[in-house]
C-alpha positions as a Markdown table, in Angstrom:
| # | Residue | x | y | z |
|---|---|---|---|---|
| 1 | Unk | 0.0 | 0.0 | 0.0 |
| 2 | Unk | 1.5 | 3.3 | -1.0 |
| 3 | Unk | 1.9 | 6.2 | 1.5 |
| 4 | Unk | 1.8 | 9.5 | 0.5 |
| 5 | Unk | 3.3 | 12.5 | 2.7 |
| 6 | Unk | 1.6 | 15.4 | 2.8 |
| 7 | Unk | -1.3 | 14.4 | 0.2 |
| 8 | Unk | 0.6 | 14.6 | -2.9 |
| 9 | Unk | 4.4 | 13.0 | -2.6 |
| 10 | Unk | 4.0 | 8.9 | -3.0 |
| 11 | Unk | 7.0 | 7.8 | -0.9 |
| 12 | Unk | 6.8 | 4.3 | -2.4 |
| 13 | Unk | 6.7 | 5.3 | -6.0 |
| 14 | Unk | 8.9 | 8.5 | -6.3 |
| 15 | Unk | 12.5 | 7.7 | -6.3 |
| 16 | Unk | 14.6 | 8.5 | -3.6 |
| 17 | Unk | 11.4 | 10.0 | -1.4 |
| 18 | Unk | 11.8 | 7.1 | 1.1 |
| 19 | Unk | 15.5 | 7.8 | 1.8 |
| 20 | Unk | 14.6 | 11.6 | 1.7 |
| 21 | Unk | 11.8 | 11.0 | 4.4 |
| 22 | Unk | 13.6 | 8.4 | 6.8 |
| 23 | Unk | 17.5 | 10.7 | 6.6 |
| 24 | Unk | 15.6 | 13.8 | 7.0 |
| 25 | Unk | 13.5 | 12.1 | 10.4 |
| 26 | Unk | 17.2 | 11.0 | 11.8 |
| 27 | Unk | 18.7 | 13.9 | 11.3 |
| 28 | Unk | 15.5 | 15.6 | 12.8 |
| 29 | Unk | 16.1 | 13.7 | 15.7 |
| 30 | Unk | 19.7 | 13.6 | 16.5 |
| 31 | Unk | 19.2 | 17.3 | 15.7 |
| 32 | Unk | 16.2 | 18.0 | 18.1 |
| 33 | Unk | 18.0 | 15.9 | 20.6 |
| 34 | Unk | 21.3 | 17.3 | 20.4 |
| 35 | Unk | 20.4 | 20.8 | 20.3 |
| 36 | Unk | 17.9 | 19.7 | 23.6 |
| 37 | Unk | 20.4 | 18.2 | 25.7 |
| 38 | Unk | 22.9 | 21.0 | 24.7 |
| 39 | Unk | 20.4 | 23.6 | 25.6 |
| 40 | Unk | 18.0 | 22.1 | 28.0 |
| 41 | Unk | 14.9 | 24.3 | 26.1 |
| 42 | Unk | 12.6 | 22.2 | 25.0 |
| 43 | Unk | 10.2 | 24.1 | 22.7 |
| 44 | Unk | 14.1 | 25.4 | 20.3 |
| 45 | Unk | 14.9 | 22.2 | 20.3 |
| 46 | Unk | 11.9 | 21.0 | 18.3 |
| 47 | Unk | 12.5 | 24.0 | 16.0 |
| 48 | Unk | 15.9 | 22.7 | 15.6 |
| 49 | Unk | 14.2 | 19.5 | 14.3 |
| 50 | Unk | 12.1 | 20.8 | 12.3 |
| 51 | Unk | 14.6 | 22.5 | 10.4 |
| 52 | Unk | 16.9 | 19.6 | 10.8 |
| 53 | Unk | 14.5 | 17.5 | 9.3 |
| 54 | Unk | 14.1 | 20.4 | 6.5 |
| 55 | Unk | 17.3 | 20.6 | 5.3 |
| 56 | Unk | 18.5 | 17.0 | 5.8 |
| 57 | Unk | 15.4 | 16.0 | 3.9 |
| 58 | Unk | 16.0 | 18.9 | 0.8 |
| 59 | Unk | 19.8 | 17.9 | 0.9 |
| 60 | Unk | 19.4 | 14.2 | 0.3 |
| 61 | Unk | 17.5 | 14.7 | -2.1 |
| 62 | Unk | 19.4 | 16.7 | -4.4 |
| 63 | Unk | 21.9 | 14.7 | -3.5 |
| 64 | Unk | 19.9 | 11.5 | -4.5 |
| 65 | Unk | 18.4 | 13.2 | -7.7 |
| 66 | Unk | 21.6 | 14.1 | -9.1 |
| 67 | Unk | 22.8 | 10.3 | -8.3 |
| 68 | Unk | 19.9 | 8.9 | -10.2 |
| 69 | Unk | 20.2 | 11.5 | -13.3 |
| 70 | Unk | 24.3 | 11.0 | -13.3 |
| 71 | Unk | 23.1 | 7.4 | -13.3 |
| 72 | Unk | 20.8 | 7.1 | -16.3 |
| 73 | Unk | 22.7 | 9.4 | -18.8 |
| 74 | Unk | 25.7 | 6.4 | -17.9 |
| 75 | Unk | 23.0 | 3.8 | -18.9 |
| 76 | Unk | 21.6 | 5.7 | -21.9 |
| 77 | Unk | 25.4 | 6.3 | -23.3 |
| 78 | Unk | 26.2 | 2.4 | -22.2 |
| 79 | Unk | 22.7 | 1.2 | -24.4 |
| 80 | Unk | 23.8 | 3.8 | -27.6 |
| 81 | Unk | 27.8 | 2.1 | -27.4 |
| 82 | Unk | 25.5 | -1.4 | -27.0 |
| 83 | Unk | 23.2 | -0.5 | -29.9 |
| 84 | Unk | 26.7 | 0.7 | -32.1 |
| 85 | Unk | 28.7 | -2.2 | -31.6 |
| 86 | Unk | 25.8 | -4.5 | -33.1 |
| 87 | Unk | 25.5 | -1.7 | -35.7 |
| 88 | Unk | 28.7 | -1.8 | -36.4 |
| 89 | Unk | 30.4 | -5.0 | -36.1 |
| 90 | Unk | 32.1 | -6.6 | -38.7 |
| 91 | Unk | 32.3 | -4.0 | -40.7 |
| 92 | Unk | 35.0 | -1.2 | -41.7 |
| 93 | Unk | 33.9 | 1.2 | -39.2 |
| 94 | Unk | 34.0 | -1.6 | -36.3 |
| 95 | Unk | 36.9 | -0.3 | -33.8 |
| 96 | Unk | 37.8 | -3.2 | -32.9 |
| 97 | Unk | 38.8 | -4.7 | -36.0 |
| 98 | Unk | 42.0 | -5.2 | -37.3 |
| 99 | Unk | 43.3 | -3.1 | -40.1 |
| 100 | Unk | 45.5 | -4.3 | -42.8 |
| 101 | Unk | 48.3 | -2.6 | -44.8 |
| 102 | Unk | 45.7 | -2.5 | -47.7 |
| 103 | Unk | 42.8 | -0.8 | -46.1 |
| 104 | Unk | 45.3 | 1.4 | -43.5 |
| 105 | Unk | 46.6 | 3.0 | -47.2 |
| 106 | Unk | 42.8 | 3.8 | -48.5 |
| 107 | Unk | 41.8 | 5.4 | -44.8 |
Protein backbone atom coordinates (compact mmCIF):
# COMPACT_ATOMS: atom_id res chain seq x y z
CA UNK A 1 0.00 0.00 0.00
CA UNK A 2 1.48 3.34 -0.98
CA UNK A 3 1.91 6.23 1.55
CA UNK A 4 1.75 9.54 0.52
CA UNK A 5 3.27 12.46 2.65
CA UNK A 6 1.65 15.45 2.81
CA UNK A 7 -1.25 14.44 0.22
CA UNK A 8 0.59 14.58 -2.93
CA UNK A 9 4.42 13.00 -2.62
CA UNK A 10 3.99 8.93 -2.97
CA UNK A 11 7.01 7.78 -0.89
CA UNK A 12 6.75 4.26 -2.37
CA UNK A 13 6.75 5.33 -6.00
CA UNK A 14 8.89 8.47 -6.30
CA UNK A 15 12.53 7.70 -6.32
CA UNK A 16 14.62 8.49 -3.64
CA UNK A 17 11.41 9.98 -1.42
CA UNK A 18 11.81 7.12 1.14
CA UNK A 19 15.45 7.77 1.82
CA UNK A 20 14.60 11.60 1.74
CA UNK A 21 11.84 10.95 4.39
CA UNK A 22 13.56 8.44 6.76
CA UNK A 23 17.47 10.73 6.56
CA UNK A 24 15.57 13.82 7.01
CA UNK A 25 13.48 12.10 10.37
CA UNK A 26 17.18 10.99 11.75
CA UNK A 27 18.66 13.89 11.27
CA UNK A 28 15.54 15.64 12.75
CA UNK A 29 16.12 13.72 15.73
CA UNK A 30 19.66 13.59 16.53
CA UNK A 31 19.24 17.27 15.74
CA UNK A 32 16.25 17.96 18.10
CA UNK A 33 18.04 15.93 20.56
CA UNK A 34 21.30 17.34 20.37
CA UNK A 35 20.39 20.78 20.26
CA UNK A 36 17.92 19.74 23.55
CA UNK A 37 20.35 18.15 25.68
CA UNK A 38 22.88 20.99 24.68
CA UNK A 39 20.42 23.60 25.58
CA UNK A 40 18.00 22.06 28.03
CA UNK A 41 14.87 24.30 26.14
CA UNK A 42 12.64 22.20 24.97
CA UNK A 43 10.17 24.10 22.68
CA UNK A 44 14.06 25.40 20.35
CA UNK A 45 14.89 22.17 20.34
CA UNK A 46 11.93 20.97 18.32
CA UNK A 47 12.48 24.02 15.98
CA UNK A 48 15.89 22.75 15.60
CA UNK A 49 14.22 19.51 14.34
CA UNK A 50 12.05 20.80 12.32
CA UNK A 51 14.64 22.49 10.37
CA UNK A 52 16.86 19.62 10.79
CA UNK A 53 14.47 17.46 9.25
CA UNK A 54 14.11 20.42 6.45
CA UNK A 55 17.35 20.61 5.28
CA UNK A 56 18.49 17.04 5.82
CA UNK A 57 15.44 15.99 3.88
CA UNK A 58 16.01 18.94 0.82
CA UNK A 59 19.76 17.93 0.92
CA UNK A 60 19.39 14.19 0.35
CA UNK A 61 17.45 14.72 -2.06
CA UNK A 62 19.43 16.66 -4.43
CA UNK A 63 21.85 14.72 -3.54
CA UNK A 64 19.86 11.47 -4.51
CA UNK A 65 18.42 13.17 -7.65
CA UNK A 66 21.57 14.07 -9.08
CA UNK A 67 22.84 10.32 -8.33
CA UNK A 68 19.88 8.87 -10.21
CA UNK A 69 20.18 11.48 -13.26
CA UNK A 70 24.25 11.04 -13.30
CA UNK A 71 23.12 7.36 -13.34
CA UNK A 72 20.83 7.08 -16.34
CA UNK A 73 22.73 9.36 -18.78
CA UNK A 74 25.68 6.39 -17.91
CA UNK A 75 22.95 3.84 -18.94
CA UNK A 76 21.63 5.66 -21.88
CA UNK A 77 25.44 6.29 -23.29
CA UNK A 78 26.15 2.41 -22.16
CA UNK A 79 22.68 1.22 -24.44
CA UNK A 80 23.84 3.82 -27.59
CA UNK A 81 27.81 2.14 -27.41
CA UNK A 82 25.55 -1.41 -26.96
CA UNK A 83 23.25 -0.53 -29.88
CA UNK A 84 26.71 0.70 -32.12
CA UNK A 85 28.66 -2.24 -31.58
CA UNK A 86 25.77 -4.52 -33.06
CA UNK A 87 25.47 -1.68 -35.72
CA UNK A 88 28.68 -1.82 -36.40
CA UNK A 89 30.36 -5.04 -36.06
CA UNK A 90 32.14 -6.61 -38.68
CA UNK A 91 32.33 -4.01 -40.72
CA UNK A 92 35.04 -1.22 -41.70
CA UNK A 93 33.87 1.21 -39.23
CA UNK A 94 34.03 -1.58 -36.34
CA UNK A 95 36.92 -0.32 -33.78
CA UNK A 96 37.79 -3.23 -32.90
CA UNK A 97 38.77 -4.72 -36.04
CA UNK A 98 42.02 -5.16 -37.32
CA UNK A 99 43.28 -3.13 -40.11
CA UNK A 100 45.45 -4.27 -42.77
CA UNK A 101 48.26 -2.63 -44.83
CA UNK A 102 45.71 -2.52 -47.72
CA UNK A 103 42.83 -0.80 -46.05
CA UNK A 104 45.32 1.36 -43.53
CA UNK A 105 46.60 3.01 -47.19
CA UNK A 106 42.78 3.80 -48.54
CA UNK A 107 41.82 5.43 -44.81
Amino acid sequence: QSFKLLGFLDVKNVPCARESVLYGSLGSLVMGLGHFLATSRVRRSCDVAVGGFICTMLGYWSYCRYNLAQQRIRQRMLKEGMRNRILFEGSYLDPEKEQTGSERSDS
